[in-house]
C-alpha positions as CSV (number, residue, x, y, z in Angstrom):
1,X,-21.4,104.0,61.0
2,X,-19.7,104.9,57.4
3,X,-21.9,104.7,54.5
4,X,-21.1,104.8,50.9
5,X,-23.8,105.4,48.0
6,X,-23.4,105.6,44.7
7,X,-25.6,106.3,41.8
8,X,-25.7,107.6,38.4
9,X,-24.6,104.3,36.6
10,X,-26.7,103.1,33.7
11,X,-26.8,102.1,29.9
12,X,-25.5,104.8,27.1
13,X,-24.2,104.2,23.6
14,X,-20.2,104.7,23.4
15,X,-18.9,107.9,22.9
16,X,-21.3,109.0,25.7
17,X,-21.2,110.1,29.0
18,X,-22.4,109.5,32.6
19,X,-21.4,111.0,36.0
20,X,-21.2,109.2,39.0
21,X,-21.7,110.5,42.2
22,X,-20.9,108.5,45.7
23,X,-22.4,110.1,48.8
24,X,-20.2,109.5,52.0
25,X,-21.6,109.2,55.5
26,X,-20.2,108.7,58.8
27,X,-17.1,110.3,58.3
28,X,-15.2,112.6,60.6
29,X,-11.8,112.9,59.3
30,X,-11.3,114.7,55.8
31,X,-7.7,113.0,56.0
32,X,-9.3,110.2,53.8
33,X,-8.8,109.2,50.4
34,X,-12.1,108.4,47.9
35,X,-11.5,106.3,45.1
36,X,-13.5,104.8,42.0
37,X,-12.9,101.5,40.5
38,X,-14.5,99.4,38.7
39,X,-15.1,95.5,38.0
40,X,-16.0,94.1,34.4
41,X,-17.1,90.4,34.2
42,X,-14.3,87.7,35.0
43,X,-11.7,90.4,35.6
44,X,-9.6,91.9,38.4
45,X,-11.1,95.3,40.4
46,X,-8.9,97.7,39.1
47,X,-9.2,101.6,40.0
48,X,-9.9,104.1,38.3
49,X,-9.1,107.6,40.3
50,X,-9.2,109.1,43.4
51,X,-8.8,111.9,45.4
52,X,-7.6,112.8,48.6
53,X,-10.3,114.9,50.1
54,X,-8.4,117.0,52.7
55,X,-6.3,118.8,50.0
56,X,-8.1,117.9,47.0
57,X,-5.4,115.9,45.3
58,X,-6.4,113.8,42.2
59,X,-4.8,110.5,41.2
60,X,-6.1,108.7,38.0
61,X,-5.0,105.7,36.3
62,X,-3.0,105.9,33.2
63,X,-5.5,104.5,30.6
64,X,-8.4,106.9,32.4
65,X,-6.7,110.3,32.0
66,X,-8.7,112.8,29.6
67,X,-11.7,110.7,29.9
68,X,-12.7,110.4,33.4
69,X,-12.3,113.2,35.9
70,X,-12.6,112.7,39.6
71,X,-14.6,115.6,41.8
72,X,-15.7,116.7,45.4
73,X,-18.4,118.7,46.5
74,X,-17.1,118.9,50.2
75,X,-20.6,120.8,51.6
76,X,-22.4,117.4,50.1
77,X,-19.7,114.5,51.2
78,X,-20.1,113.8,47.8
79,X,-17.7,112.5,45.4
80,X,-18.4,112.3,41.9
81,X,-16.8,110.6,38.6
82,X,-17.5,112.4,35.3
83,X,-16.9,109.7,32.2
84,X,-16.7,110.6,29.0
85,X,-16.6,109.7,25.0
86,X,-17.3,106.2,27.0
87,X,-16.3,102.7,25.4
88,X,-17.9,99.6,25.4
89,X,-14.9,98.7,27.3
90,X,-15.6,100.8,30.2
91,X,-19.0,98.6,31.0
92,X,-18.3,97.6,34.1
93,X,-19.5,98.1,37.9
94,X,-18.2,100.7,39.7
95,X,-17.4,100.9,42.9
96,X,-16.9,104.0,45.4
97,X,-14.1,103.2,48.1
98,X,-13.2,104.9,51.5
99,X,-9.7,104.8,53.1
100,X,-8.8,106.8,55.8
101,X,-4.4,107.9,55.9
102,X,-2.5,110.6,57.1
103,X,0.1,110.3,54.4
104,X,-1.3,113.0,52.3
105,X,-1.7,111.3,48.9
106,X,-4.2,108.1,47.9
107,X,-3.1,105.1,45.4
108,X,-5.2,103.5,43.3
109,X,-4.3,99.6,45.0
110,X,-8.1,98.5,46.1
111,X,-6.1,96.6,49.3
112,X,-5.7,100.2,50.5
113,X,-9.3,100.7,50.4
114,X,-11.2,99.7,53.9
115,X,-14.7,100.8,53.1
116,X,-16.8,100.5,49.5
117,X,-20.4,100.8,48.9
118,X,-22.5,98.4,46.2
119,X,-21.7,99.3,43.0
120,X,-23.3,100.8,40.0
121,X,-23.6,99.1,36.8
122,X,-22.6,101.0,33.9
123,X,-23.1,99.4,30.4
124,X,-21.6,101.0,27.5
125,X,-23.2,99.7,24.2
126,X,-25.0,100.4,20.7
């Protein structure tokens, strides 16, 4: 059975930082793709990054670059979301995702995604 786990979220002032981490369980097949998005109150999940963990690809969206970095520790099955100078905007709960393709590369569409764990609340604020 897969298993997703996140932690790390919490509150911080903006221009902070916070590092996710998403421990993945379950999985046999490194031919998978592990994304990060995120839900704020009465809008769309929308993603964040992601990485395909075979070759270590990185995908990010457009208004994330240069903040956000996406990471693997392959030994650990863990995959981990480094966010920084952070903006109130970027309170939200994030989500780790799981979806397993043998085209090589990951998108960022959460429809793609077939396996997510429960979110961890990060609140950006003064």
């Amino acid at each position: 059975q897969v298993q997703l786990v996140e932690s790390g979220g919490g509150s911080v002032q903006p221009g902070g930082s916070l590092r996710l981490s998403c421990a993945a369980s379950g999985y046999a097949d490194r031919r998978r793709c592990m994304g990060w998005f995120r839900q704020a109150p009465g809008k769309e999940r929308e993603g964040v990054a992601a990485i395909y963990v075979l070759f270590g690809s990185l995908y990010y969206a457009d208004s994330m670059k240069g903040r956000f970095t996406i990471s693997q520790d392959s030994a650990k099955n863990t995959v981990y979301l480094q966010m920084n100078s952070l903006k109130p905007e970027d309170t939200a709960i994030y989500y780790c995702a799981a979806a397993t393709t043998f085209y090589g590369s990951c998108s960022l569409n959460k429809n793609h995604f077939n396996d997510w764990g429960q979110g961890t609340q990060v609140t950006v604020s003064s």
